[in-house]
Jmol script that loads the backbone (N, CA, C; Angstrom):
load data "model"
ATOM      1  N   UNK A   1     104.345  99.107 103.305  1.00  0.00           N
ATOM      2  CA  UNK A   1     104.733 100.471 103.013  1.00  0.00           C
ATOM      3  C   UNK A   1     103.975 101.421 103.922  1.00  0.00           C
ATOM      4  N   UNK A   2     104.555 102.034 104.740  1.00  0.00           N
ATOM      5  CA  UNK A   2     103.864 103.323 105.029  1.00  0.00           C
ATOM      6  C   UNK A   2     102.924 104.182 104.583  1.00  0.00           C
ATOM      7  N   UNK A   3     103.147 104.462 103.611  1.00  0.00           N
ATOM      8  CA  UNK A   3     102.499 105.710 102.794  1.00  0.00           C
ATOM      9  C   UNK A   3     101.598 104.896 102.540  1.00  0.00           C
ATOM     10  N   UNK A   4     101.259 103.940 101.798  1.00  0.00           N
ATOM     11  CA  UNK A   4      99.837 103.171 101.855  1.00  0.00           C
ATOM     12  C   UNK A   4      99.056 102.628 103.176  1.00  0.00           C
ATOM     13  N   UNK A   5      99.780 102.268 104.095  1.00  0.00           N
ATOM     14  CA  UNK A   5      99.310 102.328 105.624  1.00  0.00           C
ATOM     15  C   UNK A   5      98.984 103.761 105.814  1.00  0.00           C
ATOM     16  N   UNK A   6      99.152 104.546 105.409  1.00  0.00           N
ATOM     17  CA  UNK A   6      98.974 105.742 106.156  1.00  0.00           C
ATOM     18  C   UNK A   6      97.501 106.434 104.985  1.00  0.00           C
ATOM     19  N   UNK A   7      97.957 105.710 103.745  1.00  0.00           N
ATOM     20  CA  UNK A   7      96.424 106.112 103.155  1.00  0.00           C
ATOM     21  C   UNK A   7      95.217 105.669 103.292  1.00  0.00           C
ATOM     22  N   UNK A   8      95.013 104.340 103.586  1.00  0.00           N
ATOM     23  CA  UNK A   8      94.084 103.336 103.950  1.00  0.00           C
ATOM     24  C   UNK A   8      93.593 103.958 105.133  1.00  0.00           C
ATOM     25  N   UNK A   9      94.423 103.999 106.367  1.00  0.00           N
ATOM     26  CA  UNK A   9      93.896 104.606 107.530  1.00  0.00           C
ATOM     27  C   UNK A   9      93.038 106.207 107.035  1.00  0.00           C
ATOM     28  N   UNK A  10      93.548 107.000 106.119  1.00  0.00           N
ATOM     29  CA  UNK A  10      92.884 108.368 105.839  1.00  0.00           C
ATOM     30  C   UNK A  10      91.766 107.738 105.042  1.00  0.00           C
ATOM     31  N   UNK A  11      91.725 106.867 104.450  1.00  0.00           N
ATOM     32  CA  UNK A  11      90.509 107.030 103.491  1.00  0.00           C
ATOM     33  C   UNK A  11      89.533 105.799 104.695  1.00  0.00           C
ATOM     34  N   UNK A  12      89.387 105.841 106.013  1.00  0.00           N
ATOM     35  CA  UNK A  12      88.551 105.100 106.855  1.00  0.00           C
ATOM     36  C   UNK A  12      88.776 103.836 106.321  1.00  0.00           C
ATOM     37  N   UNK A  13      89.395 103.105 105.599  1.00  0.00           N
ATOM     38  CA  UNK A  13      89.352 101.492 105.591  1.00  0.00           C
ATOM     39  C   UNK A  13      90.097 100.791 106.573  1.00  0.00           C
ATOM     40  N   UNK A  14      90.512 101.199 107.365  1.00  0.00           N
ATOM     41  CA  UNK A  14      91.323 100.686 108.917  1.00  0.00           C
ATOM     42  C   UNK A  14      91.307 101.999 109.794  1.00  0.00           C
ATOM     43  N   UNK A  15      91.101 101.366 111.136  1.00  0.00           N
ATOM     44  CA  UNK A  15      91.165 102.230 112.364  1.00  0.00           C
ATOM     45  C   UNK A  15      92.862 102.597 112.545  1.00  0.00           C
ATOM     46  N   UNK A  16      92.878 103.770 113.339  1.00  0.00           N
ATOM     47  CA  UNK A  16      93.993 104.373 113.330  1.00  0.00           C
ATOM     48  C   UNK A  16      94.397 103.964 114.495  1.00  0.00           C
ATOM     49  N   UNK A  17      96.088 103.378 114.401  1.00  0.00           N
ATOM     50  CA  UNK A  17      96.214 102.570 115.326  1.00  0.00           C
ATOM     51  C   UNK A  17      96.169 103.589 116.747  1.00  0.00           C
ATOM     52  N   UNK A  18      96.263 104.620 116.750  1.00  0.00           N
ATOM     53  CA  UNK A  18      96.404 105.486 117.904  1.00  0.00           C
ATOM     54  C   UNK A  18      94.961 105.700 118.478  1.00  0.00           C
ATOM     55  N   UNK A  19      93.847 105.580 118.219  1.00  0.00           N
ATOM     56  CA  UNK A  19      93.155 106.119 118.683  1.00  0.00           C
ATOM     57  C   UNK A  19      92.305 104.939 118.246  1.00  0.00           C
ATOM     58  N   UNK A  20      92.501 103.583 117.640  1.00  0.00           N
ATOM     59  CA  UNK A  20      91.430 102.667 117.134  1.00  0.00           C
ATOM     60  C   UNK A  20      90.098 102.915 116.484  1.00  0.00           C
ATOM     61  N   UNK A  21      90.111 104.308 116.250  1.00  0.00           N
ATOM     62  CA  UNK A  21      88.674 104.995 115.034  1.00  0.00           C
ATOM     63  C   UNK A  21      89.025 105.189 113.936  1.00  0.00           C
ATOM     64  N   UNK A  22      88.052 104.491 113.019  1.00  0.00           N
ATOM     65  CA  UNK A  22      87.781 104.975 111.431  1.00  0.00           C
ATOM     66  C   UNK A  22      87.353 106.345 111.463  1.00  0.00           C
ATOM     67  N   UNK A  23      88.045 107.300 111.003  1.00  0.00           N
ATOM     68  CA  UNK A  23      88.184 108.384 110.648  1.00  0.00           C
ATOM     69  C   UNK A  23      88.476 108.802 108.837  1.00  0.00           C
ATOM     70  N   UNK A  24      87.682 109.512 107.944  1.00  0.00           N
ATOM     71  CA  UNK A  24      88.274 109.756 106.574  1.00  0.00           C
ATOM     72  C   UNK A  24      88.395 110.876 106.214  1.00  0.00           C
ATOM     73  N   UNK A  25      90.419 111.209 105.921  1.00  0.00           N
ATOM     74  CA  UNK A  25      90.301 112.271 105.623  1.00  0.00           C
ATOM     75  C   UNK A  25      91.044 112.298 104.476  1.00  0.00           C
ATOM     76  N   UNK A  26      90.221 112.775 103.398  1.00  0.00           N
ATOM     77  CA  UNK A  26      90.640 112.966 101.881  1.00  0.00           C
ATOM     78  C   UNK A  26      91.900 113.818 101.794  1.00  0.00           C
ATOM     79  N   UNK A  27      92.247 114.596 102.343  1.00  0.00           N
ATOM     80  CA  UNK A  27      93.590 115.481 101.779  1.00  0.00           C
ATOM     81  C   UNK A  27      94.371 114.376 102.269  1.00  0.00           C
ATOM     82  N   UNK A  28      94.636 113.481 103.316  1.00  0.00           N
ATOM     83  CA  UNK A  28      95.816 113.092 104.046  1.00  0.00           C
ATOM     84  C   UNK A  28      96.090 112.339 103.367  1.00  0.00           C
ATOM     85  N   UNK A  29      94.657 111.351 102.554  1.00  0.00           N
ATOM     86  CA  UNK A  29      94.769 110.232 102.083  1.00  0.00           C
ATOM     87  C   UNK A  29      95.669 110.625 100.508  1.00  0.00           C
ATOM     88  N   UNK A  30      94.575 111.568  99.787  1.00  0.00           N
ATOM     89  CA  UNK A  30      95.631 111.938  98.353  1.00  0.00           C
ATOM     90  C   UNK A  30      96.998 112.371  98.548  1.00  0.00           C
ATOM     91  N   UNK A  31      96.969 112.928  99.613  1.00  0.00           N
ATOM     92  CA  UNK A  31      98.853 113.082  99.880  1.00  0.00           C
ATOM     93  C   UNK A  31      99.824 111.794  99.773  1.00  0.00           C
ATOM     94  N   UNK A  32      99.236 110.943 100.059  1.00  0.00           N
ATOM     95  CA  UNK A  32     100.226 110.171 100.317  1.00  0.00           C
ATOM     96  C   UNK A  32      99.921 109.078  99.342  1.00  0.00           C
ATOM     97  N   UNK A  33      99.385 109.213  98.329  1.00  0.00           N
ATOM     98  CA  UNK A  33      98.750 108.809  96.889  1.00  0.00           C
ATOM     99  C   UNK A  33      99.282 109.178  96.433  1.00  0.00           C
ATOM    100  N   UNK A  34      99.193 110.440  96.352  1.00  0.00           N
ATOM    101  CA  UNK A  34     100.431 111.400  95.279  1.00  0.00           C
ATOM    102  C   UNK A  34     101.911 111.217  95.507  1.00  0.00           C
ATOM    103  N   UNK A  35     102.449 111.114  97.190  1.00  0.00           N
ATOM    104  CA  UNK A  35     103.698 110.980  97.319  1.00  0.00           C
ATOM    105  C   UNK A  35     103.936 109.345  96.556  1.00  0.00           C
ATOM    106  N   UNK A  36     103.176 108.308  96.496  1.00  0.00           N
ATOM    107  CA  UNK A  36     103.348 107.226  96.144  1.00  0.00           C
ATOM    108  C   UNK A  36     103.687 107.284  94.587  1.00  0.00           C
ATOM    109  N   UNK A  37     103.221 108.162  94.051  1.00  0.00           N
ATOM    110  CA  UNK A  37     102.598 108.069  92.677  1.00  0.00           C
ATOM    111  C   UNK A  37     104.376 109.150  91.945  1.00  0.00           C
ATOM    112  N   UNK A  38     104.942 109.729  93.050  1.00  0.00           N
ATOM    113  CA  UNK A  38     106.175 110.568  93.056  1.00  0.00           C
ATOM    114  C   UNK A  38     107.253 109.956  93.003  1.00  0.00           C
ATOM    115  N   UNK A  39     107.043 108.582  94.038  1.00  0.00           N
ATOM    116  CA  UNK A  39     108.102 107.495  94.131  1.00  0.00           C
ATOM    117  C   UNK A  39     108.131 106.991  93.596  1.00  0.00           C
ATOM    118  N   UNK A  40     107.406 106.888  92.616  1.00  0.00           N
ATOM    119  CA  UNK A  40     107.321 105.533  91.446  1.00  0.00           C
ATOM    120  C   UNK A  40     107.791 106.606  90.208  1.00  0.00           C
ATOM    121  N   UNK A  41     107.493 107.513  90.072  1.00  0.00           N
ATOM    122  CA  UNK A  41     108.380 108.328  88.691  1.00  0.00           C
ATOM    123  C   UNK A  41     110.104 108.938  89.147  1.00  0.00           C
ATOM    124  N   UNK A  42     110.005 109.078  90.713  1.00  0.00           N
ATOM    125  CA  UNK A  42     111.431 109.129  90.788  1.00  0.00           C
ATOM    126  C   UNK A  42     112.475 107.737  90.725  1.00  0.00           C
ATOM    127  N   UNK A  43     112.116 106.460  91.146  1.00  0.00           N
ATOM    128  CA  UNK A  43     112.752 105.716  90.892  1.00  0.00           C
ATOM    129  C   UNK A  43     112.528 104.738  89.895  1.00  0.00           C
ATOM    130  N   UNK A  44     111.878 105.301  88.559  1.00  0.00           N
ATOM    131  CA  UNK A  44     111.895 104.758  87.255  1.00  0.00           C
ATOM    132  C   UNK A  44     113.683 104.214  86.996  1.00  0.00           C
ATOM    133  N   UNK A  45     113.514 102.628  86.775  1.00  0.00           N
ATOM    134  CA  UNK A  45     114.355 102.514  86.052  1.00  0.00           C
ATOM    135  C   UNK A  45     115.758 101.677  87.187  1.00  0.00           C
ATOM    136  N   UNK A  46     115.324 101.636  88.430  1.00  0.00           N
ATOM    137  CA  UNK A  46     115.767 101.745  89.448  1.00  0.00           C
ATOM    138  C   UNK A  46     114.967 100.634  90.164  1.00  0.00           C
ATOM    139  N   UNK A  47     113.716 100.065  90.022  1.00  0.00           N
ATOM    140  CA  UNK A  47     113.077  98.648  90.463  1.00  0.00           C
ATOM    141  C   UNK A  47     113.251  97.878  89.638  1.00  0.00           C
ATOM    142  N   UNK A  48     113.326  96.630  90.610  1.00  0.00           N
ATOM    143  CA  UNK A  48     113.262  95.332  89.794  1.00  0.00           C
ATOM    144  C   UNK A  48     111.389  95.323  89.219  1.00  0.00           C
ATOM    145  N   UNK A  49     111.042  94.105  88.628  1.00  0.00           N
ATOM    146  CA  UNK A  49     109.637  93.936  87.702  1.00  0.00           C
ATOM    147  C   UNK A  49     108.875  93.266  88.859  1.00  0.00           C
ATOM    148  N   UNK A  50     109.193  93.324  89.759  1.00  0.00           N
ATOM    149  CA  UNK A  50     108.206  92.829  91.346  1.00  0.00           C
ATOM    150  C   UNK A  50     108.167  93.881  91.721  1.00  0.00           C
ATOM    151  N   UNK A  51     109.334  94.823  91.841  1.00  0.00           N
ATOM    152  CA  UNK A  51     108.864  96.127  92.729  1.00  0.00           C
ATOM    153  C   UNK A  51     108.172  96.694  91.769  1.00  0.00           C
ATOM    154  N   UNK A  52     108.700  97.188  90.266  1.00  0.00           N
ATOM    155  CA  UNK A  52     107.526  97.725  89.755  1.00  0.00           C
ATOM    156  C   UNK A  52     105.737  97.016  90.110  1.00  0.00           C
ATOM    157  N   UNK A  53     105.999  96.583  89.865  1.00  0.00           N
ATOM    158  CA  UNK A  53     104.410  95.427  89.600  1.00  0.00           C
ATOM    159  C   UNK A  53     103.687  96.029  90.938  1.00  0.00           C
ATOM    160  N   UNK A  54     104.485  95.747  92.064  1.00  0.00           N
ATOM    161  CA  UNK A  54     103.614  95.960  93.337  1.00  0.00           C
ATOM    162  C   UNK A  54     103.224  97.562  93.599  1.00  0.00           C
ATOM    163  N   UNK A  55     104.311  98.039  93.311  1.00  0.00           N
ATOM    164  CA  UNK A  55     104.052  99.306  93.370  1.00  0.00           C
ATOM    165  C   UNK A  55     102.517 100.310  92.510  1.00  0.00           C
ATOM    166  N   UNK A  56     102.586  99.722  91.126  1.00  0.00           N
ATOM    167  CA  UNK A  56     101.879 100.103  90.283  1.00  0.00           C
ATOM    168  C   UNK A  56     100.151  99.372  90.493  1.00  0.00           C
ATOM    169  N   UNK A  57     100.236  98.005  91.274  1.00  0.00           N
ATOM    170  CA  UNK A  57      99.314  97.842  92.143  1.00  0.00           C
ATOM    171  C   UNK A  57      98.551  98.354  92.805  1.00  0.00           C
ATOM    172  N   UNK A  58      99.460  98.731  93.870  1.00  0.00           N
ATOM    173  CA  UNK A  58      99.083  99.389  95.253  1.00  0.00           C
ATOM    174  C   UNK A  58      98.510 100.751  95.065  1.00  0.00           C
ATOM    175  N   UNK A  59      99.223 101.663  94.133  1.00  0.00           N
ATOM    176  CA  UNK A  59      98.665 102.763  93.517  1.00  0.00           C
ATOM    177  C   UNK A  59      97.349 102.784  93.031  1.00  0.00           C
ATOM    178  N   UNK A  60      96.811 102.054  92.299  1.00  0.00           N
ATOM    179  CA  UNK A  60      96.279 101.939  91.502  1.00  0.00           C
ATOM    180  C   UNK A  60      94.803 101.070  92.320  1.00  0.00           C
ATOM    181  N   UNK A  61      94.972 100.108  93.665  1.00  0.00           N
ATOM    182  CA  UNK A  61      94.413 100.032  94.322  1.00  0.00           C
ATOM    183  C   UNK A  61      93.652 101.213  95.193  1.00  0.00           C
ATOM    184  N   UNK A  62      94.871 102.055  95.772  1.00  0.00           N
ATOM    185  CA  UNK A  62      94.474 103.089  96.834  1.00  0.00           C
ATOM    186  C   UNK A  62      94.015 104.285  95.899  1.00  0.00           C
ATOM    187  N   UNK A  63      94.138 104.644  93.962  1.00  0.00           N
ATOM    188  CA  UNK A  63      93.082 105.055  93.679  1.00  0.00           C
ATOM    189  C   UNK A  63      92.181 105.093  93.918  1.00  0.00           C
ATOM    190  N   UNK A  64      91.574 103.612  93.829  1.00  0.00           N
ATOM    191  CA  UNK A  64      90.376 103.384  93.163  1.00  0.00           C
ATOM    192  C   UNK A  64      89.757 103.370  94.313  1.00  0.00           C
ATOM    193  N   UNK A  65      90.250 103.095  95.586  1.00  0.00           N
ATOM    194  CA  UNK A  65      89.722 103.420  97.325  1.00  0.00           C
ATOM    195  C   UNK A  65      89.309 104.686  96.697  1.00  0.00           C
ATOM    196  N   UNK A  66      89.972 105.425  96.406  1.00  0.00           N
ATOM    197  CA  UNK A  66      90.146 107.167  96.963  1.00  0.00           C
ATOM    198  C   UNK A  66      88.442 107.690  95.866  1.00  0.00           C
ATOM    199  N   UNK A  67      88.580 107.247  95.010  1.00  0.00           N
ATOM    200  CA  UNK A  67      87.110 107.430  94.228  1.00  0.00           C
ATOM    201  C   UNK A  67      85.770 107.069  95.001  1.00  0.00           C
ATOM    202  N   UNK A  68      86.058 105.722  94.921  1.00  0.00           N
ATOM    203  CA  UNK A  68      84.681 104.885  95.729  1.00  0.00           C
ATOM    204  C   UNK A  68      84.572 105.757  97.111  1.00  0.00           C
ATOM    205  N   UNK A  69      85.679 106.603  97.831  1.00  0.00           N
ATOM    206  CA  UNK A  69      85.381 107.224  99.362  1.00  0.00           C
ATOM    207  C   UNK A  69      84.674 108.308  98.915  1.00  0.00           C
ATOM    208  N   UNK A  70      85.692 108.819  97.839  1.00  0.00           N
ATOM    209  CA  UNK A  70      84.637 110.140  97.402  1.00  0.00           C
ATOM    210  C   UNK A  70      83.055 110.353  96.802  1.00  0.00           C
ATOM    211  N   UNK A  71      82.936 109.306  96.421  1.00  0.00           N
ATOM    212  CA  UNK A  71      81.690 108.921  95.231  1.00  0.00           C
ATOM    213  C   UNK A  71      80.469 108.799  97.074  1.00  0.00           C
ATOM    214  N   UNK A  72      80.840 108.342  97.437  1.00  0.00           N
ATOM    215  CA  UNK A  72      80.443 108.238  98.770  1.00  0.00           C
ATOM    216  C   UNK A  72      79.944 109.324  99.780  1.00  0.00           C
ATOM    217  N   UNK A  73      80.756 110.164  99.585  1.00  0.00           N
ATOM    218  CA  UNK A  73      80.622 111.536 100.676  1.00  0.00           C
ATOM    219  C   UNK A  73      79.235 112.480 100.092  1.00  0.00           C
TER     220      UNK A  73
END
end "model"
wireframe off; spacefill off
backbone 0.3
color backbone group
């Protein structure tokens, strides 16, 4: 997924493929946390129980990134 590629890279846990530096930037990263967290209440009802599952995962993973980066700063 993108939006989780694209949060991981904001919250510094992978280098950005453009420029190969860990860089962390908290707004970019909750953006696209939140857009994740948007896609999963707009297509309630609409995944199969794998897509739910992974989805509610991955969220719930790139939370708990997004704390531990902050708890950090």
């Amino acid at each position: 997924m993108m939006l989780a590629s694209s949060a991981v890279i904001a919250l510094g846990h992978a280098p950005d493929p453009l420029t190969g530096q860990r860089q962390t930037d908290l707004v970019q990263a909750a953006d696209a946390i939140d857009l994740l967290v948007l896609l999963r209440e707009k297509t309630e009802g609409h995944r199969s129980g794998d897509e739910s599952r992974i989805l509610d995962e991955l969220i719930y993973d790139l939370q708990v990134r997004y704390v531990q980066v902050t708890r950090q700063s």
